[in-house]
N, C-alpha and C positions, 0 to 999 in steps of 0.2 A: 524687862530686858536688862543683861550684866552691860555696865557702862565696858568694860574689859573688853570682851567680845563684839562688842562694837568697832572697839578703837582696833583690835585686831583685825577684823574684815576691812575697814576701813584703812587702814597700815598696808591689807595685801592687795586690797585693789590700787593703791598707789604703787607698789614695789612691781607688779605686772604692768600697769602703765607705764612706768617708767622704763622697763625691762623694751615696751614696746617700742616707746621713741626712741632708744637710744639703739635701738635697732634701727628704727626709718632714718634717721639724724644721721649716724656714721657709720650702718650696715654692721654694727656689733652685735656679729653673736653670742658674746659673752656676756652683753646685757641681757640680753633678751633670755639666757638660757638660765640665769643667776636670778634675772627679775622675776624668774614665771616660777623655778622651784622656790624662791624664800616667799613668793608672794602664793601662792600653793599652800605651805606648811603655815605660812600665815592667817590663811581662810579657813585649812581645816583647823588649827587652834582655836577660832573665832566659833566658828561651828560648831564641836565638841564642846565649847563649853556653855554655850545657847544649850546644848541638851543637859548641861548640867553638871557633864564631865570635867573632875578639878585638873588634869593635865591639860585642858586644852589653853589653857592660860598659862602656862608652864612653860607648855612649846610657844607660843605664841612670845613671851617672853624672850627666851634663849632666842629667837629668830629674829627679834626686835635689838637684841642687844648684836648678836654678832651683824646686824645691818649697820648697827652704829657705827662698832670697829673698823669697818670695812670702807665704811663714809668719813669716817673720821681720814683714815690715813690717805685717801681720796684727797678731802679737801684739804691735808699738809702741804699734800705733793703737788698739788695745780694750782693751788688757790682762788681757785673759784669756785662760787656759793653754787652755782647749779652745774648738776643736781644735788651734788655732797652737801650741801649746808640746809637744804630743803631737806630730804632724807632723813640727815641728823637732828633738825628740829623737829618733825614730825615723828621721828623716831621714839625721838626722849618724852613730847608731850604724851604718844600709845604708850611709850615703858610707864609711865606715870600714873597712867588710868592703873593702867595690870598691876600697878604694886599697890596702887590707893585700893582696888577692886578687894585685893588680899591674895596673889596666886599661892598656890599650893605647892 
């Protein structure tokens, strides 16, 4: 098993969970619709590259990194750790695996 493509599946089933409560929480569409495609592109990164495929860690990267961005200026502007500081940690620990792994 790529420790990479772990951290990736597991990266996107958080980014849809979270996608989902922040819809039940404050009826945000624009979690839910943000959570399901970064968390999407997140699963098939993870998947393509369980088949072996060198982009699927690629992508899985770029969609870990611009979730960071996004959580970062998140948690400037509110200052509160959930779910921005969650996100952002879990974030960096999957960007970690994917760079330790070797992405392509």
């Amino acid at each position: 098993m790529n420790p990479g493509a772990i951290a990736a599946i597991a990266y996107g089933l958080l980014a849809i969970g979270g996608g989902i409560m922040g819809y039940t929480k404050s009826q945000s569409k624009m979690s839910l619709i943000s959570g399901s495609i970064s968390g999407v592109l997140l699963l098939l990164g993870g998947i393509v590259a369980l088949q072996g495929i060198s982009w699927g860690l690629t992508l899985a990267a770029v969609v870990t990194i611009a979730l960071i961005a996004v959580f970062a200026v998140r948690l400037f502007k509110t200052q509160k750790f959930m779910p921005a500081g969650l996100m952002i940690g879990t974030g960096a620990a999957a960007l970690g695996v994917l760079l330790w792994t070797g992405i392509a």
